[in-house]
C-alpha positions as CSV (number, residue, x, y, z in Angstrom):
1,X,93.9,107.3,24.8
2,X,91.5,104.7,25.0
3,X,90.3,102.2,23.0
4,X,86.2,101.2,23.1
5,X,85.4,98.4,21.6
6,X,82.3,96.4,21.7
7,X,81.6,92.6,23.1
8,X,78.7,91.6,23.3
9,X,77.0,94.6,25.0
10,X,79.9,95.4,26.9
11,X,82.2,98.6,26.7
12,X,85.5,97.4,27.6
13,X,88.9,100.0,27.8
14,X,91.9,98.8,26.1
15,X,93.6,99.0,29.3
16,X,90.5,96.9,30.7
17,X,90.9,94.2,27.9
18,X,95.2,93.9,28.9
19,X,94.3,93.0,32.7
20,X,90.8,91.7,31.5
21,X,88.7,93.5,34.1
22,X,85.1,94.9,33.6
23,X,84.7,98.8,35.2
24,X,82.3,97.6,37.6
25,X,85.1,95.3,39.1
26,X,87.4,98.4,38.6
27,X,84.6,100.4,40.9
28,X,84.0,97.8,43.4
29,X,87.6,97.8,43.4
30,X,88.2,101.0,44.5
31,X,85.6,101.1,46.5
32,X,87.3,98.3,48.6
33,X,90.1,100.0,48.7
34,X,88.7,102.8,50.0
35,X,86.8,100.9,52.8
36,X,90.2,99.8,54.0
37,X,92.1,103.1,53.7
38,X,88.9,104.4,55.9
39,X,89.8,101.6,58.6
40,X,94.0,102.1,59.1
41,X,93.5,104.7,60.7
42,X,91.2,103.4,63.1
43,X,93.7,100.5,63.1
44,X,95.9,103.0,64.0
45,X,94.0,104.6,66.8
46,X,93.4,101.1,68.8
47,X,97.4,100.6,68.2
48,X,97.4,104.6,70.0
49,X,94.7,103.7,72.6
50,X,96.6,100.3,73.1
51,X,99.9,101.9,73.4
52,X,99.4,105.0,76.0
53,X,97.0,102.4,78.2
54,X,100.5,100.2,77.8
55,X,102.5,103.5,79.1
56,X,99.8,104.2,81.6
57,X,99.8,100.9,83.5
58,X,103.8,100.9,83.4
59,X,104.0,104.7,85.1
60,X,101.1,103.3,87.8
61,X,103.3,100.4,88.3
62,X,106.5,102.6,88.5
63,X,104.3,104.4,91.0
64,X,103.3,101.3,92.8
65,X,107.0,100.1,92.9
66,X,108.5,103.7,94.2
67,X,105.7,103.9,97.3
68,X,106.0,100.3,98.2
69,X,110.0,101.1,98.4
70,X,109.5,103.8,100.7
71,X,106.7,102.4,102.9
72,X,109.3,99.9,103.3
73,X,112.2,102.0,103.9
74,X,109.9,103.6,106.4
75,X,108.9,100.6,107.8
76,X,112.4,99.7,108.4
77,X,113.4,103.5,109.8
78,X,110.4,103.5,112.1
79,X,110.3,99.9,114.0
80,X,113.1,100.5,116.1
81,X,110.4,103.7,117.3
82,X,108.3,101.4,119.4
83,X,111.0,99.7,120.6
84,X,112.6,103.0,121.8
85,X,109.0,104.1,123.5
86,X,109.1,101.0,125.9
87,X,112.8,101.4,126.7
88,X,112.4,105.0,127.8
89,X,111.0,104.2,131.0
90,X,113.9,102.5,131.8
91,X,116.1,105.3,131.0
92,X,114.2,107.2,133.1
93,X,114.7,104.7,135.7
94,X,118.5,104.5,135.7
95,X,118.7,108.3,135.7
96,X,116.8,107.7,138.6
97,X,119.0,105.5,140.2
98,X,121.9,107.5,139.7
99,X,120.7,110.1,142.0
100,X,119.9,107.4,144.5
101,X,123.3,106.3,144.1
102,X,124.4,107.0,147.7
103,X,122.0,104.8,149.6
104,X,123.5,100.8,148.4
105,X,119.9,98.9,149.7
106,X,117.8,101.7,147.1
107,X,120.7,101.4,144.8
108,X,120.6,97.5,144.3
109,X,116.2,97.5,145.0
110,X,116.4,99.7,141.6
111,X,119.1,98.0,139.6
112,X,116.9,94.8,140.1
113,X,113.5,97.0,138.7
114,X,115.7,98.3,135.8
115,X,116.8,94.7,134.8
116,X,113.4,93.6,135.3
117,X,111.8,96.6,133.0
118,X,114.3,95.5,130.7
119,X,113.8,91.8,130.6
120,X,110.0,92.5,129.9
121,X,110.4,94.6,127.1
122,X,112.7,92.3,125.5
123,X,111.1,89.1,126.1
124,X,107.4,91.4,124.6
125,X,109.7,92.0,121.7
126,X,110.2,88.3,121.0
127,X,113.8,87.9,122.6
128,X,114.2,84.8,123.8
129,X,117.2,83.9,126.0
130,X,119.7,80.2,125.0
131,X,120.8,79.1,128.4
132,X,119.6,75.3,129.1
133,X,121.9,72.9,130.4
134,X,121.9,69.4,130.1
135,X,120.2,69.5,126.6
136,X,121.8,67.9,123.8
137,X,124.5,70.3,121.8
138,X,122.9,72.0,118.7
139,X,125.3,74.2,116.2
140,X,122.5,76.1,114.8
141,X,121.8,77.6,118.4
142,X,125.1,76.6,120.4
143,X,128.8,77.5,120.3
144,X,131.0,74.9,121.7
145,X,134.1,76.5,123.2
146,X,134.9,73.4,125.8
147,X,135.0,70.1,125.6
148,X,135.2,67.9,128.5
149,X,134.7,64.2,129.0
150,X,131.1,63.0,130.5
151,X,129.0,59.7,130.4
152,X,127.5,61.4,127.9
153,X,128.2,62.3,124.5
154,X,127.5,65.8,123.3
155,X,125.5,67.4,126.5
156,X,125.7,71.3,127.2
157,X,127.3,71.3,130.4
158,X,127.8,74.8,131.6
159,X,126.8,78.3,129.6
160,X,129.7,80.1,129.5
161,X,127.4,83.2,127.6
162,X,123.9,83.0,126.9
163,X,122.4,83.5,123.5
164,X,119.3,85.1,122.1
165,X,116.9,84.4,119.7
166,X,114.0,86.6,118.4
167,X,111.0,85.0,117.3
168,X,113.1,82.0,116.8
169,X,115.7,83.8,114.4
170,X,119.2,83.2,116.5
171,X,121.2,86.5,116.6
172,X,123.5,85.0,119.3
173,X,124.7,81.8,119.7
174,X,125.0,80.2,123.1
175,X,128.3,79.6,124.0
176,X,129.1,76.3,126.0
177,X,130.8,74.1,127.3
178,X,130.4,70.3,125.9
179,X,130.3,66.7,126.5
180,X,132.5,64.8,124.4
């Protein structure tokens, strides 16, 4: 039960004159409160919208990530392909040969083609061969398996085994014989 008193032209409740509020700050009150309860849940909705764009973006970039791995894997399973379409002539060739195997001139005349089909295809593949001499010893491209005294120091002086490089990368070091 409430109490109404009157001051000066106001009705206040009891429970109005404890907190010493008017109603019309009780109403505008609630009505504030209201306004906010109305916005959480589009508060809530942007924090949805927010969150499934978030699980969106990471299952495109899981996506992304899983086709980039196998274009790569691919990449890797497919280059020797080309490489194995320019050596088939040459396989071709030394099946070739072997049937000309019992004339020695059109034996040796083909043997020199094959290794010359071969070298091509290498050298178009970026293979380049390590077998100077009289260059000064390098350990990133040489192997020194000899020594031997000389005027001077540290000079290749015979290539016991060539090496390779592709596209400058060495995959086989020269070995050699060196000044010392």
């Amino acid at each position: 039960m409430s109490f109404v008193k009157v001051f000066q032209g106001d009705t206040m409740t009891h429970a109005h004159k404890m907190h010493g509020k008017h109603p019309e700050q009780d109403q505008s009150v609630k009505e504030e409160i209201e306004e906010k309860v109305e916005e959480l849940p589009v508060e809530k909705t942007k924090e949805e919208e927010l969150t499934e764009s978030l699980q969106r973006l990471q299952a495109e970039f899981e996506n992304y990530r899983r086709r980039v791995q196998q274009e790569m894997n691919d990449s890797v399973k497919f280059a020797s392909v080309q490489l194995i379409k320019k050596l088939l002539p040459i396989v071709d060739s030394i099946e070739h040969a072997k049937v000309s195997e019992k004339d020695d001139k059109e034996y040796a005349k083909g043997a020199r083609h094959i290794f010359q089909q071969l070298n091509d295809v290498l050298k178009k593949e970026g293979l380049q061969k390590i077998n100077e001499t009289g260059v000064k010893f390098n350990p990133y491209i040489h192997q020194a398996l000899i020594t031997e005294e000389a005027d001077e120091k540290d000079i290749i002086l015979q290539i016991l085994q060539p090496g390779y490089k592709v596209h400058d990368k060495v995959i086989e070091h020269a070995k050699v014989k060196v000044s010392k």
